[in-house]
N, C-alpha and C positions, 0 to 999 in steps of 0.2 A: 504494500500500500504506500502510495504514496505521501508526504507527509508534509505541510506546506504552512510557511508563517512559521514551525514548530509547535504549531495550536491543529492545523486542522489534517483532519483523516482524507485524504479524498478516495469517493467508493468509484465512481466512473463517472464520465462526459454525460451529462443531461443535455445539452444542444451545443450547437456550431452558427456560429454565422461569418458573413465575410469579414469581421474586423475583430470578434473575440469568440471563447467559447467560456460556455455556462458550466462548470462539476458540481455533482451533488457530493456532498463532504457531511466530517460529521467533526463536530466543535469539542473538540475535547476539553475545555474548560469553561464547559456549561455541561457536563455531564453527558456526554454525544450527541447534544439535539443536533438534528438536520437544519444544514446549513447551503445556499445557493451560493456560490462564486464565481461571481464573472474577472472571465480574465482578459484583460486589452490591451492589445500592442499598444507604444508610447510612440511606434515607427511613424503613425500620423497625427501630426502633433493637433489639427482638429478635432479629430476622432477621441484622441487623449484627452485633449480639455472641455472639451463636449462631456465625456462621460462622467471629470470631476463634478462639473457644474453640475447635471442632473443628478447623482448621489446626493452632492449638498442639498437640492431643492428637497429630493424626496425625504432624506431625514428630516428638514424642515418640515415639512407637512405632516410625517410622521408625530411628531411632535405634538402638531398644533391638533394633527387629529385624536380628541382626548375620548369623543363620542362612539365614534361608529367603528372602528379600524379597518378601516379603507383599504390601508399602505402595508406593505411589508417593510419591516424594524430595517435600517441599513446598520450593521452591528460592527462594522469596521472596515478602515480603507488604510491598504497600507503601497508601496508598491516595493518589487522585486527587480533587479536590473532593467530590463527594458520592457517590463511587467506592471499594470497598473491592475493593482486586485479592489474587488466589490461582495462581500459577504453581508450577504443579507440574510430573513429567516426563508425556510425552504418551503414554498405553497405546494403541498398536495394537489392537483386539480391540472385543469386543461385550460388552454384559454378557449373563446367563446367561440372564435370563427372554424376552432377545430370543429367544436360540438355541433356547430351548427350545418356543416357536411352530414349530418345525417338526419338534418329536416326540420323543419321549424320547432320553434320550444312550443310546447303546451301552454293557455290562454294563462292558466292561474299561475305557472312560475315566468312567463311573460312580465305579470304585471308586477311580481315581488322583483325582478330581478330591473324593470324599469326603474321602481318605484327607487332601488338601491342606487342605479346609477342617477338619478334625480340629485338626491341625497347630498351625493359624494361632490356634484356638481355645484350645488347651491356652498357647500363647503369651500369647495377648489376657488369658486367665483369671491366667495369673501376675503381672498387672499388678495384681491385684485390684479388676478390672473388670467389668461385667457386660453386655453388650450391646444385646440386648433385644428386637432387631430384624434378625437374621439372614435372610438369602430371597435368591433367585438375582436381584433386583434391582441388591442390594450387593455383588453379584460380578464382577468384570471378567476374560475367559476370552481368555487374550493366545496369540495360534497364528496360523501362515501361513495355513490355510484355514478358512474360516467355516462350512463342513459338515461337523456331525460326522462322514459316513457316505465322507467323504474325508479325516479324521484321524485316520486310523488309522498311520504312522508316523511321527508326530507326538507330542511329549510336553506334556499339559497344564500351563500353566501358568494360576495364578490370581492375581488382585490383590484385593483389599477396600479400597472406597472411602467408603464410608458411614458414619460415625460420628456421627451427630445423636442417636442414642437414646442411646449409652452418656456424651454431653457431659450430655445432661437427668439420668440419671440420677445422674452425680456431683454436678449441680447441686441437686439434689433438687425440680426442678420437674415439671410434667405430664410423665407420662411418654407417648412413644408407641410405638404397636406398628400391625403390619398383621395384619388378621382372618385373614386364610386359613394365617399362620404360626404366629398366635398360641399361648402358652401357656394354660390354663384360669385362671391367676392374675394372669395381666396385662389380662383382663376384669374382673375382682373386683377390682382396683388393690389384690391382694395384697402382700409384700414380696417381691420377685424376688433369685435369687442363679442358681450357675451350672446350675444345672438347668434353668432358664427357660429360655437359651439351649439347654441341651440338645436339650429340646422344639423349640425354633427349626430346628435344626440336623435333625433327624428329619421336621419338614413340608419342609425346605427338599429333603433326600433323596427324598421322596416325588413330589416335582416332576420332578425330576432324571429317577427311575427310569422314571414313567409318564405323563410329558408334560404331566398334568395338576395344577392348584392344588388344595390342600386346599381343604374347605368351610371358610366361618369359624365363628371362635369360638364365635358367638353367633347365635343365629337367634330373634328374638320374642319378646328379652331371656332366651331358655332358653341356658343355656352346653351346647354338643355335644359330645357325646361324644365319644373317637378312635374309636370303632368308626362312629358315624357319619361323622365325615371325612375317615377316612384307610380304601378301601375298595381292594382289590387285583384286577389282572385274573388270571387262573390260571397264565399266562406270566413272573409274574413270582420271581424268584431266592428260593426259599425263606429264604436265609440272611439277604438285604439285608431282606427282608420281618420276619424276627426281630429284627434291628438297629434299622430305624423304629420297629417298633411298641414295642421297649424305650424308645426313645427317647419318642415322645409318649406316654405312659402318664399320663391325668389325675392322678392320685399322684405328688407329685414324685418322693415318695421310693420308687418303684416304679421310675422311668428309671436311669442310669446315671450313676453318680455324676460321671465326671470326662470329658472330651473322648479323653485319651487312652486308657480304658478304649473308647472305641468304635474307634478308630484300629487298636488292638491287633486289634480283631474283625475291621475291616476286611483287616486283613494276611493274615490266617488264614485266611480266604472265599479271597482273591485264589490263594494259596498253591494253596488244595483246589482251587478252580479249573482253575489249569494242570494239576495231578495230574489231573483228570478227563479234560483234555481231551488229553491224552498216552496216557492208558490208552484212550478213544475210540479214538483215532488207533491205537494198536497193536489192541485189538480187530478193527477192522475193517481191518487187517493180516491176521489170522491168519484172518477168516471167507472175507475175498478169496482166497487161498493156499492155503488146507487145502480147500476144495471139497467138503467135506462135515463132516457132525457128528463121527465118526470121528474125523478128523483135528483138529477142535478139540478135544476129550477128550485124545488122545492129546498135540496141543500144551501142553494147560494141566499134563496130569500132570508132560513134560518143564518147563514153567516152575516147578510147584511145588518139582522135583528140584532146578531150577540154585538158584532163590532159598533152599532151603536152604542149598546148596554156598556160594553169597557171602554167608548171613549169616553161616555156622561160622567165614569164613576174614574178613572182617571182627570179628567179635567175638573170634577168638583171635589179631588182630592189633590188638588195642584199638580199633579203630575203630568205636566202638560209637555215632556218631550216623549213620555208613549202615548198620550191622545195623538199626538202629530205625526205620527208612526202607523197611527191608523185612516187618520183623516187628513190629505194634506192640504185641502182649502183654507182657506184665513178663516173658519169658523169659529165664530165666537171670542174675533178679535185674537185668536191662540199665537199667532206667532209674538204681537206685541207681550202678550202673557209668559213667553217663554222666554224672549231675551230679558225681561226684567228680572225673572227669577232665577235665570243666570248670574246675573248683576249684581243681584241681592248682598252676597257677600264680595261684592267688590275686585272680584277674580272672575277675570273668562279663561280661565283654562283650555288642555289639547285635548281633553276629553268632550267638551261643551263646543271646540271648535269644530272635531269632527263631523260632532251631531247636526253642527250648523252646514258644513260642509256637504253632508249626505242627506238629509232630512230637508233640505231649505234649497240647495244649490243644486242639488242635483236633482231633486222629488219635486219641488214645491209645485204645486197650481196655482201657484198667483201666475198672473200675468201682467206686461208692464200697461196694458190699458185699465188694469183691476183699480180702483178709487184710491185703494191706501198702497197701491205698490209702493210709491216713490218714497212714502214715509216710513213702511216697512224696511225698506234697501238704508235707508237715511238712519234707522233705530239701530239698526243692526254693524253698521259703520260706526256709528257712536260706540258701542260697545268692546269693538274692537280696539277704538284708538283710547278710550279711556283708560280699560280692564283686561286687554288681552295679557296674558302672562305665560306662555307656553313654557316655564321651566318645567325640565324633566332632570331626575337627578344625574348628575354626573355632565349634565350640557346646560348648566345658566351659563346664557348671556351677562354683559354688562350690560350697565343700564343706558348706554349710547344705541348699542347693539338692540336692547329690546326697545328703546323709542323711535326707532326707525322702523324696525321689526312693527311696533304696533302700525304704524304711518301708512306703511307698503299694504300690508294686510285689510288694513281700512279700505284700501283705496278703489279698489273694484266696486264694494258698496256702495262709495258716494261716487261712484262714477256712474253707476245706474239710476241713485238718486237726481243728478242734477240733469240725467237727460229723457225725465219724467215732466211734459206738462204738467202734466195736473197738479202734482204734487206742488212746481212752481207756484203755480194759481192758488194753489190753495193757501199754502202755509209759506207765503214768500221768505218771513226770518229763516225758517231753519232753512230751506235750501238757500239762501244767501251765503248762512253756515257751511252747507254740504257744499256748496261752490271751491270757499276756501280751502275747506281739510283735503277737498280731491284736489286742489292746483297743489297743495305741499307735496301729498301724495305724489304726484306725478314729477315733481321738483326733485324728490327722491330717488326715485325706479329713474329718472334720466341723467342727473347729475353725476355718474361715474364715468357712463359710456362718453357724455357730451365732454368733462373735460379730456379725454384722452384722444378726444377727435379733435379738441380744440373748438368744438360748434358752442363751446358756453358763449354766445355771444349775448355784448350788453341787454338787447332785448330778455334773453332770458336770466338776469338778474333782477332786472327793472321788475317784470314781474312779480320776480317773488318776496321781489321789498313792497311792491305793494298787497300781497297777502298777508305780509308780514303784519304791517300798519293796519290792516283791516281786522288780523285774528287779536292784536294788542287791543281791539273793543271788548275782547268775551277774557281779559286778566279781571275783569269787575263781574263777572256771573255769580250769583246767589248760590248756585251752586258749585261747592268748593270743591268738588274734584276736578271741574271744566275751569273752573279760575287755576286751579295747581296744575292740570297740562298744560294748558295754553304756556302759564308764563317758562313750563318746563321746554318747553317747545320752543318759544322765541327767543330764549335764552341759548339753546343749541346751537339753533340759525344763525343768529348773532355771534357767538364764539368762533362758531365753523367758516360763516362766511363773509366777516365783516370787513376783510382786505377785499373782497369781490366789489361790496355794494360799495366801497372808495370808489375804485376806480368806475363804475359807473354815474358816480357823481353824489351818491346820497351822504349828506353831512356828520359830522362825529355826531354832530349837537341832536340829529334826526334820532340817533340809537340809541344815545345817552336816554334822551327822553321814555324811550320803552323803557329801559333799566330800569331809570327811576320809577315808572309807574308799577313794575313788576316787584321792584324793592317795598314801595308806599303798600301794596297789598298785599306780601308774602310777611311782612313785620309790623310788628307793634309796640312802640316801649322794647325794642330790643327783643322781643320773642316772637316767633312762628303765631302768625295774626289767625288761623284753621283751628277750628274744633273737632273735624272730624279725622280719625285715627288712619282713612287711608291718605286724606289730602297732606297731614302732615308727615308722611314718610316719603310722599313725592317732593313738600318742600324741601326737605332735609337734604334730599340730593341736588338742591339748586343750589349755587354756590355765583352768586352775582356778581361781587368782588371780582372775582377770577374771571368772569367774561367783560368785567369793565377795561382788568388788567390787558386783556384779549384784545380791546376793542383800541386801548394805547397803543398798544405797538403795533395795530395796523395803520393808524395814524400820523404813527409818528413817522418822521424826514430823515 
């Protein structure tokens, strides 16, 4: 046996490629766990500092990934004469485009295994990175059996081991991509952001769902269409088929703006899903049983009868998220009823979001000509940006992270609310409100991509100082949870982006003024001016001083 470093075993070659090869080894100072080692010529000195850099990023992310483990551990880099070595830990498994030679995944580890690479995405993206190159290549599918159509009580696991595009890309060298995944702008060697990947992410599903590779990008220097390469057989899941093709839509800004916006779809499908196939399953209960039509009539009248009876006695015992389970009309006012009893204790939770998620967004019958949609869409956006709090242990945010997080998540809601007539007409203050919280909202979800494109142009600062100055009217609301966002809220703005609104032109004196009105209402006599126990842990985290301190040295000369 070979014996390398003086640490490790190596048992044989696990692959070859043209510039290095991979041994599986065993670590003898970890007790022989299995270890991957790639070994790379130093002969190309790109090749060589190419593969530094991508170890560094990936331990980096390895790191930062404390949630999910995405990444394989990079457990040590040493090199050997003309030898650069890479030991990382050893994945059992295959990657995905082997698997997928033998025919498309089954619907339900489809969607666990989208739902994963969503996930990892929404991760990778908060790095402020951009990929480039997503595809079931750079996928590693870690499970005890290697047929899918024998993993079925198995739960998918995945790894990402591929990081060469997104090292080029921070490097700002050639970038590369593979044709069959490609976006339409990473042919045109346009400026790519997280939409690219989106696209990526959408060819990479299409693979998954139907076995087979998208066409590529380019055919005879003509850039193809999605409708040309992404073509469906009639078998395949209506819903997943809405999901891709939002996904690769030649218009960037026709796709989906964020990873977790598709995650959320994915849940919702998964959700209806099992609802369908429960409802199957009893259907063909009662046609088996009742032995004629008669008897199904007569069955379904008796089910309409009981599902009244549980929804009266659910709804007049508050339990208004399985009345709405049963009934999804706005009967009896229930949705308004159930987001407030969400609310009640001041927490919208990932459990309360789901429900909203699959109960409401995916089920509901309201309809946007229904009288209270737009205030329904408008209540429900409230809630989010006030009380959402999706910690799960082992993954809290910080509280920049979760005020953004609330912001973005809101922001679909008042986006439905503010493009509601009725609701306009009806109840003008609050959509005046929905107006605002959806332009931050959107100030958010575009302000990473726009500065990397350089499109932050004045106009879209000017804007959002005047949202700014418009949301600085609801720091005086009665009630003190919407007075303690707001000024948490303006107060972020202002810290984050008060060198911007300079140079657009707006005044020290302009900002200072919010301060102080956000100051005059969060103190009193030197103490937290809130009585109530959640507004004042939201003021606790405001710290005004330090955005005044903020707002000097964007000032200063």
């Amino acid at each position: 046996m070979r014996l390398l470093a003086n640490r490790y075993e190596i048992e044989k070659v696990a692959g070859t490629g043209g510039t290095s090869v991979v041994y599986k080894a065993y670590d003898l100072q970890a007790e022989r766990a299995m270890r991957a080692i790639k070994e790379i010529s130093k002969s190309n000195p790109d090749v060589y500092d190419m593969a530094k850099l991508e170890s560094q990023l990936m331990r980096e992310l390895y790191e930062k990934d404390t949630s999910y483990g995405f990444l394989p551990n990079i457990i040590h880099r040493f090199e050997i004469g003309d030898k650069f070595y890479i030991v990382q830990d050893y994945l059992d498994g295959e990657t995905m485009d082997k698997m997928l030679e033998a025919g498309p995944m089954p619907y339900e580890q489809f969607i666990e295994s989208a739902q994963q690479i969503c996930q990892f995405m929404t991760f990778f993206h908060s790095t402020g990175r951009v990929h480039s190159d997503m595809k079931p290549e750079n996928i590693m599918v870690i499970r005890p059996d290697t047929r899918w159509d024998n993993r079925k009580e198995h739960t998918v696991k995945l790894k990402f081991i591929d990081f060469g595009t997104a090292v080029r890309n921070e490097a700002g060298t050639t970038r590369g991509y593979t044709p069959e995944y490609a976006a339409p702008e990473q042919y045109r060697e346009a400026r790519l952001d997280e939409r690219t990947d989106i696209f990526n992410i959408g060819a990479t599903f299409y693979h998954m769902i139907t076995g087979r590779r998208p066409a590529r990008v380019a055919n005879e220097h003509r850039v193809m269409t999605a409708a040309e390469r992404f073509r469906f057989d009639k078998n395949i899941n209506a819903e997943i088929r809405k999901i891709i093709l939002k996904c690769v839509q030649d218009d960037p800004d026709a796709r989906y703006k964020t990873c977790d916006a598709i995650y959320r779809d994915l849940m919702h499908i998964e959700k209806h899903f099992h609802f369908r196939l429960l409802t199957a399953l009893y259907g063909a209960a009662i046609i088996c049983f009742a032995g004629a039509g008669i008897c199904a009539l007569l069955s379904n009248s008796m089910q309409d009868n009981a599902d009244s009876e549980r929804y009266a006695q659910y709804f007049n015992a508050g339990q208004y998220a399985d009345a709405l389970r049963i009934d999804h009309t706005n009967r009896d006012g229930i949705y308004t009823k159930l987001i407030n009893s969400f609310t009640e204790d001041e927490k919208l939770d990932t459990e309360e979001d789901n429900l909203i998620i699959n109960e409401i967004k995916a089920r509901s019958d309201l309809a946007p000509t229904d009288s209270d949609y737009g205030r329904i869409m408008y209540e429900i956006g409230n809630a989010y940006w006030l009380y959402y709090d999706p910690h799960t242990e082992g993954a809290a945010l910080n509280e920049n992270e979760l005020e953004k997080n609330r912001i973005t998540v809101s922001y679909e809601w008042f986006e439905k609310a503010v493009g509601n007539e009725t609701f306009a007409a009806a109840e003008p203050d609050a959509y005046a409100r929905a107006v605002i919280f959806y332009n931050i909202g959107q100030f958010y979800i575009e302000i990473d991509r726009k500065e990397r494109e350089g499109t932050d142009d004045r106009q879209f600062y000017l804007n959002m100082w005047d949202s700014i100055q418009k949301l600085s009217a609801y720091a005086d609301d009665p009630n003190e949870v919407i007075s303690a966002r707001v000024c948490q809220t303006l107060c972020t703005l202002i810290s984050r982006y008060s060198p911007k609104f300079r140079l657009v032109g707006t005044k020290q004196s302009e900002q200072e003024a919010i301060l102080d009105k956000i100051s005059a209402k969060l103190y009193k006599n030197g103490a937290i001016s809130y009585t109530n126990t959640y507004s004042v842990g939201i003021a606790e985290q405001i710290d005004v001083d330090a955005v005044r301190l903020k707002l000097s040295m964007a000032y200063a000369d």
